[in-house]
C-alpha positions as CSV (number, residue, x, y, z in Angstrom):
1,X,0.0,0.0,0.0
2,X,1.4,3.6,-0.7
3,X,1.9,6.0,1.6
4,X,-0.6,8.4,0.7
5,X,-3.5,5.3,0.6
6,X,-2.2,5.0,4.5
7,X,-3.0,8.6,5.2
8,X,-6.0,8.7,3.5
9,X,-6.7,5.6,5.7
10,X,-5.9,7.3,8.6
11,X,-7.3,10.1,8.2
12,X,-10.6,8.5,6.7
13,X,-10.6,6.8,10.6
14,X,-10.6,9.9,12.0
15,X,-9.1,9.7,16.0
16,X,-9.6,12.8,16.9
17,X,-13.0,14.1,15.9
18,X,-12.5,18.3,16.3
19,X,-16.2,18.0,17.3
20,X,-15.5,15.7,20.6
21,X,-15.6,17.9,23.6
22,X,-13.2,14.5,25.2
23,X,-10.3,16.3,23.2
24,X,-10.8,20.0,24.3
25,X,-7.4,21.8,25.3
26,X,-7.3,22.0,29.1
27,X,-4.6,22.2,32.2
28,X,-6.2,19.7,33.9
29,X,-5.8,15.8,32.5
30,X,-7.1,13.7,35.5
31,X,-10.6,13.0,36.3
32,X,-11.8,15.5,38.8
33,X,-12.6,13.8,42.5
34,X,-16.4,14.0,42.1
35,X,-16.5,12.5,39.1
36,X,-14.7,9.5,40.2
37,X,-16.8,9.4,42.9
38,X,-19.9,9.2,40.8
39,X,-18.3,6.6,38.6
40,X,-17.3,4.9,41.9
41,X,-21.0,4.5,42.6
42,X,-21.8,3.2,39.0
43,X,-18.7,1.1,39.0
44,X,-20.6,-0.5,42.4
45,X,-24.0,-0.3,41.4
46,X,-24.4,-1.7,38.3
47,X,-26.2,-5.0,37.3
48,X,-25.6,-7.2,34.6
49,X,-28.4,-7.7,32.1
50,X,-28.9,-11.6,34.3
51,X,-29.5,-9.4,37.5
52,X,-25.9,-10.3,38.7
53,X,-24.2,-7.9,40.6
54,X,-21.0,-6.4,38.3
55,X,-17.4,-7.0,39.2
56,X,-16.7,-3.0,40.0
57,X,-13.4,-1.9,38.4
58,X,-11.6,0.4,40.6
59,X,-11.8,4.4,39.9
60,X,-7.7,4.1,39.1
61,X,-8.2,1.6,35.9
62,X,-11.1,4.5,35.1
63,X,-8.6,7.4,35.2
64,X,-6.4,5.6,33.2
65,X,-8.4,5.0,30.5
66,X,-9.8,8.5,30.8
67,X,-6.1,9.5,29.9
68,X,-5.7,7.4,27.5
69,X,-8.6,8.4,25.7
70,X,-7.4,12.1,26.0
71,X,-3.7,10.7,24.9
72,X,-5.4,9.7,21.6
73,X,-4.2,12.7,19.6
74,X,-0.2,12.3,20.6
75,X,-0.4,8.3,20.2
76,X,-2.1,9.1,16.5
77,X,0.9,10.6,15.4
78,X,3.1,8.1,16.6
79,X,0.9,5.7,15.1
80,X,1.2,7.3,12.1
81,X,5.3,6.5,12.4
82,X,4.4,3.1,13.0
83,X,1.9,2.4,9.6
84,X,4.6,4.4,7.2
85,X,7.2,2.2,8.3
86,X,5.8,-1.2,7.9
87,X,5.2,-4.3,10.0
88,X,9.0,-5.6,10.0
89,X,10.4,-2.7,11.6
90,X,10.7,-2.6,15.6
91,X,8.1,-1.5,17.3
92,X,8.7,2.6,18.5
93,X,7.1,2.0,21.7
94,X,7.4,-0.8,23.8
95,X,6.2,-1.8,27.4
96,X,8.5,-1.4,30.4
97,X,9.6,-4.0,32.4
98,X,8.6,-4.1,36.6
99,X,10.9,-2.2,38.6
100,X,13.2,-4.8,40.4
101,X,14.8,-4.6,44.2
102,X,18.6,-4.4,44.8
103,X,19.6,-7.8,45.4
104,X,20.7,-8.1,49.1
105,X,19.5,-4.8,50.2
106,X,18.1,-3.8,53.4
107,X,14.8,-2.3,54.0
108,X,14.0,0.9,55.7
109,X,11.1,1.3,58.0
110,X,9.4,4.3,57.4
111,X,9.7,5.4,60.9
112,X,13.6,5.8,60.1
113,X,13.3,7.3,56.8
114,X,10.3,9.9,58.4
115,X,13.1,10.8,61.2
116,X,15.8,11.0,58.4
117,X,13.1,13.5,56.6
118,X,12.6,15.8,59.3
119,X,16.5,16.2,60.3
120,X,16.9,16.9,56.4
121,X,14.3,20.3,56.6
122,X,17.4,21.7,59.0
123,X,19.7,21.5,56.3
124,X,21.2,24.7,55.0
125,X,20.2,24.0,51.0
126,X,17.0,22.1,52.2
127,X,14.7,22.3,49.3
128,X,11.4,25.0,49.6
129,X,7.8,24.1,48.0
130,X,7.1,24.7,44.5
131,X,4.1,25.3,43.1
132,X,4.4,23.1,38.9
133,X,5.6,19.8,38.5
134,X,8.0,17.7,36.1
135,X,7.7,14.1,35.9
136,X,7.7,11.3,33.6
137,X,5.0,9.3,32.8
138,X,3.7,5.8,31.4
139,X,0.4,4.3,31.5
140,X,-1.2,1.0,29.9
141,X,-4.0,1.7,27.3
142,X,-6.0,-1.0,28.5
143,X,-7.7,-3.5,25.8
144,X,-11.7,-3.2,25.2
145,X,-12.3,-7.2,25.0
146,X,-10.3,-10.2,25.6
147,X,-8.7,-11.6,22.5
148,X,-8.3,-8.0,21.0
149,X,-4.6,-6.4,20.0
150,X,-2.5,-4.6,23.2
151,X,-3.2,-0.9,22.0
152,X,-0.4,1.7,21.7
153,X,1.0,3.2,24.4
154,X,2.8,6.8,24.7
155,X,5.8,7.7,27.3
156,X,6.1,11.1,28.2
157,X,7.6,13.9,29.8
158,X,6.1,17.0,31.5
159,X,7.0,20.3,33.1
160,X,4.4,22.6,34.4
161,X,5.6,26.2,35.9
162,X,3.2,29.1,37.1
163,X,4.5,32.7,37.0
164,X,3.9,35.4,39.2
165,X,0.3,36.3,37.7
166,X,-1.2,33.0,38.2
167,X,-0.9,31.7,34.6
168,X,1.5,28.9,33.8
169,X,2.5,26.7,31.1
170,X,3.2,23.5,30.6
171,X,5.9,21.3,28.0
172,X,4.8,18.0,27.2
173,X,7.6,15.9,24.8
174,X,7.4,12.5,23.9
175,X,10.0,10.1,26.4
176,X,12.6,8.1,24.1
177,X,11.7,4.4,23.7
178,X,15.1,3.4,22.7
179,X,16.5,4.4,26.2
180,X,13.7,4.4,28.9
181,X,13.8,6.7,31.8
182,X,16.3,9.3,30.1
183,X,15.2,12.6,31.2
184,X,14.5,14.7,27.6
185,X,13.4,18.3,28.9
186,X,16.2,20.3,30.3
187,X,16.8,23.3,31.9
188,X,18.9,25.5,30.0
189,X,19.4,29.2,29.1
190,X,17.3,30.4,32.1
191,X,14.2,28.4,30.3
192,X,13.4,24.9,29.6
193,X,13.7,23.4,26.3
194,X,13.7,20.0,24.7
195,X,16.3,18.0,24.1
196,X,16.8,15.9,20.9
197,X,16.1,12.9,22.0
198,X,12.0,13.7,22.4
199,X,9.7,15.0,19.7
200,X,7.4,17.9,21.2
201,X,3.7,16.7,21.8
202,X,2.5,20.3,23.4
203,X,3.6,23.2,24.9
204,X,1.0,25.9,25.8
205,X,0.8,28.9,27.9
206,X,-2.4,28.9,30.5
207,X,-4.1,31.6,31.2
208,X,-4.2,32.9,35.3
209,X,-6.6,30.8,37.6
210,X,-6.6,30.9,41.2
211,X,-8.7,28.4,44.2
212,X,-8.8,28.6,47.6
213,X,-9.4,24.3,47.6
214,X,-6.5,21.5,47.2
215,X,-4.7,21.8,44.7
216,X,-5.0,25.1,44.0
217,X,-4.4,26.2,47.6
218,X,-1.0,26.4,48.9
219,X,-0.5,22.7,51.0
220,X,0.2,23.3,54.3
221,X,4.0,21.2,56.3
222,X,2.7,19.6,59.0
223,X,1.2,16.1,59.4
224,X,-1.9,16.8,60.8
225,X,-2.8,19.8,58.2
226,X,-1.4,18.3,55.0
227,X,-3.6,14.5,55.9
228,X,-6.4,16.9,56.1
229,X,-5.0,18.6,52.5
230,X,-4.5,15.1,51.0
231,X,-8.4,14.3,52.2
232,X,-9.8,17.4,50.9
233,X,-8.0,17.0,47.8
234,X,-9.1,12.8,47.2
235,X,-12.9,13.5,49.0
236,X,-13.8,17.4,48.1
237,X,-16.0,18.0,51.8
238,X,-13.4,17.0,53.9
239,X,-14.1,13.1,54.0
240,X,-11.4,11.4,55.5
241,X,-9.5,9.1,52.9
242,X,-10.4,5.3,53.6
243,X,-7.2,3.0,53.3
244,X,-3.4,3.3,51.7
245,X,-4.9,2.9,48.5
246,X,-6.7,6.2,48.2
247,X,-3.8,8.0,50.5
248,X,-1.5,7.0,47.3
249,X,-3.5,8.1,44.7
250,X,-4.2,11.8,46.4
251,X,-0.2,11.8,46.7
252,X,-0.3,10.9,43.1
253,X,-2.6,14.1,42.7
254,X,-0.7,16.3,45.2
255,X,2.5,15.6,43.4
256,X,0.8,16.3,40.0
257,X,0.2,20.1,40.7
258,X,3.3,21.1,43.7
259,X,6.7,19.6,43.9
260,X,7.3,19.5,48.3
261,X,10.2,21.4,49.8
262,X,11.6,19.9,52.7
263,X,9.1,20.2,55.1
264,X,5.9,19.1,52.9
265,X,7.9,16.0,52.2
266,X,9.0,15.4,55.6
267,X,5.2,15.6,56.8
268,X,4.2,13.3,53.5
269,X,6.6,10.4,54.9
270,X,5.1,11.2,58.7
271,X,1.8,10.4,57.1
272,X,2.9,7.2,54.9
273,X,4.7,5.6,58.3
274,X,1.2,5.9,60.0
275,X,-0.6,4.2,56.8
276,X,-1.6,0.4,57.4
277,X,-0.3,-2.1,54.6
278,X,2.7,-0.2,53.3
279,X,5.1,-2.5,53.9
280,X,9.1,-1.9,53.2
281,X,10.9,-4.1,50.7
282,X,14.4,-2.8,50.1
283,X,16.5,-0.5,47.6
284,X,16.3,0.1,43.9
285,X,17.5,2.0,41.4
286,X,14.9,4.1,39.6
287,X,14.1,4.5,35.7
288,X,16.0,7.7,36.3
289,X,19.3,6.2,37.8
290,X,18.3,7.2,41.6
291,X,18.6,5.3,44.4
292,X,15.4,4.9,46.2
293,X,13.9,3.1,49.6
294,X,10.6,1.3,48.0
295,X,7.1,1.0,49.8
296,X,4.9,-1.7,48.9
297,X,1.0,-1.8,48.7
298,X,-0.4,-4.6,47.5
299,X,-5.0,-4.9,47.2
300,X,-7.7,-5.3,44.3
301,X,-5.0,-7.0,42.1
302,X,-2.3,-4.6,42.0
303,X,1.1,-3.9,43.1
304,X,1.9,-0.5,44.3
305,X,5.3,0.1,44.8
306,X,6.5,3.8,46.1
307,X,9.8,4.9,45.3
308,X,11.5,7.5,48.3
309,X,15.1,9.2,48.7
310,X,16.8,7.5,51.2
311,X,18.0,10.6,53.0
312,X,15.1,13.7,52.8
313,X,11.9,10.8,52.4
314,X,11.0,12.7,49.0
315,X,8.9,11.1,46.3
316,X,10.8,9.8,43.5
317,X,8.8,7.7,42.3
318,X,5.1,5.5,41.8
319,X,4.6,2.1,40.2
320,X,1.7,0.5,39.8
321,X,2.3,-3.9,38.9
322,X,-0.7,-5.9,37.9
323,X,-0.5,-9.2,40.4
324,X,-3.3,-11.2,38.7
325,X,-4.3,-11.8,34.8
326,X,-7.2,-9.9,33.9
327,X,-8.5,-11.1,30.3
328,X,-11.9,-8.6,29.7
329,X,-8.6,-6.1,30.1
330,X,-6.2,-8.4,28.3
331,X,-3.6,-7.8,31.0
332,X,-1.3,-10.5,32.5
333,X,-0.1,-10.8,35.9
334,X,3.5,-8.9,36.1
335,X,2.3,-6.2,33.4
336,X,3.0,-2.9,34.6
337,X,-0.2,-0.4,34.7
338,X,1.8,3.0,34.9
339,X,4.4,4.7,36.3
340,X,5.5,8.5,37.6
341,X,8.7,9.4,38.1
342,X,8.8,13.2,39.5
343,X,11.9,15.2,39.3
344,X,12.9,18.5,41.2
């Protein structure tokens, strides 16, 4: 087939109708907390047609695929790499492998590491909060129906800084396949720019917007006032969050919008020492090249591994492992879900 009979293909499909309000421009990619509550209730609720309850998928798999669909634009245009250079070359994306410990290396209980955190906020270069992010990301486009292809999946990078007036922009480039976890935006020149590694997926300017509710509120640095942050950010009204699996994914949030200084992360690890389940497993060396103490959290068929420097307790990274096969996803046990790596 000739190129321009794949294009006309392509476009004839038609990803990204202009039309579909799912692929509106906007700051915020993840699926607000209502909203996952409401799909929570759904997820719960719902019968099959034989008046059998449903096996509820949790909200996480939902957000996931809410990103993906949102993704769909990016991933077309490295699909479109993929058709014009046929079915014998190697694949331009490929699934990463799990995360694996140090071999031989000694756990740290989080009660240490919290006590390591909080003599770090003393030091004399101690990092200070930042309101924008930059982290690396991966997530599994999950299949529709057992038996169907494993769908395309897009690695990426992201750096989100807000200025003085409230507006902000954010950088989005494409992560390397051929060498996984290589950072590809760098600060340089007094401003960040892409290196050549990554191909440029977005980079927009955002007008101002303030909030006086998590995340738009500063977070406060002690443990007390940032679980009640953390809450207010996973349950808007202030419900308390109910287990280590919701406590992870408003850190997941938390991180998405403010990097910590010393103190927020020295409360953070205060918090995840009290949390039940969160077990420690050992050292590891992270997609970046860090060392890192990992936290394991293990429920509903997944393996949630939490990545933190040894000496300040920060957040390096997230890993999320499925434990079991799931076929109407057409995942298999040892598949990894997604991953965040955050970066200063």
């Amino acid at each position: 087939m000739a190129p321009d009979d794949e294009l006309a293909l392509l476009r004839g499909a038609n990803p990204v109708p202009r039309d579909d309000s799912r692929f509106h421009d906007r700051p915020d990619r993840t699926l607000p907390a209502s909203a996952e509550r409401q799909l929570n209730q759904l997820l719960h609720s719902a019968r099959t047609p034989g008046g059998r309850k449903a096996r509820p998928r949790p909200v996480r798999q939902v957000r996931r695929l809410v990103w993906g669909i949102e993704m769909v634009g990016a991933a077309a245009a490295v699909a479109l790499a993929l058709v014009l250079a046929g079915p014998t070359s190697t694949p331009a994306v490929a699934a990463p492998h799990p995360l694996s410990l140090r071999e031989g290396s000694t756990p740290m209980p989080l009660e240490r590491l919290a006590d390591r955190a909080a003599d770090a906020v003393a030091a004399k270069d101690a990092p200070r909060l930042r309101r924008g992010t930059h982290v690396q990301t991966w997530n599994l486009a999950l299949a529709s129906r057992p038996g169907t292809a494993r769908p395309l999946t897009l690695p990426q990078e992201r750096v989100t800084r807000w200025k003085a007036d409230g507006s902000h922009t954010e950088l989005v480039v494409a992560s390397d396949p051929r060498h996984p976890g290589e950072s590809v935006i760098a600060d340089g020149d007094g401003g960040l720019r892409s290196v050549s590694a990554g191909k440029v997926l977005s980079d927009r300017t955002y007008p101002p917007s303030w909030g006086s509710a998590p995340p738009q509120s500063r977070p406060p640095h002690t443990p007390d006032a940032l679980r009640a942050y953390l809450a207010e950010l996973g349950h808007p009204g202030g419900t308390p969050l109910t287990g280590t699996g919701e406590l992870l994914d408003a850190v997941a949030a938390f991180l998405g919008h403010w990097t910590p200084g010393a103190r927020e992360s020295a409360a953070l690890t205060r918090i995840l020492a009290d949390a039940e389940g969160l077990r420690p497993a050992g050292a590891i060396t992270d997609r970046l090249g860090r060392s890192g103490q990992v936290y394991v959290y293990e429920a509903d068929g997944l393996r949630r591994m939490l990545i933190l420097d040894p000496a300040t307790g920060a957040v390096l990274g997230l890993e999320d492992t499925y434990t079991k096969d799931d076929p109407a996803y057409g995942v298999r046990a040892g598949d990894v879900m997604s991953y965040n790596a955050w970066m200063r």
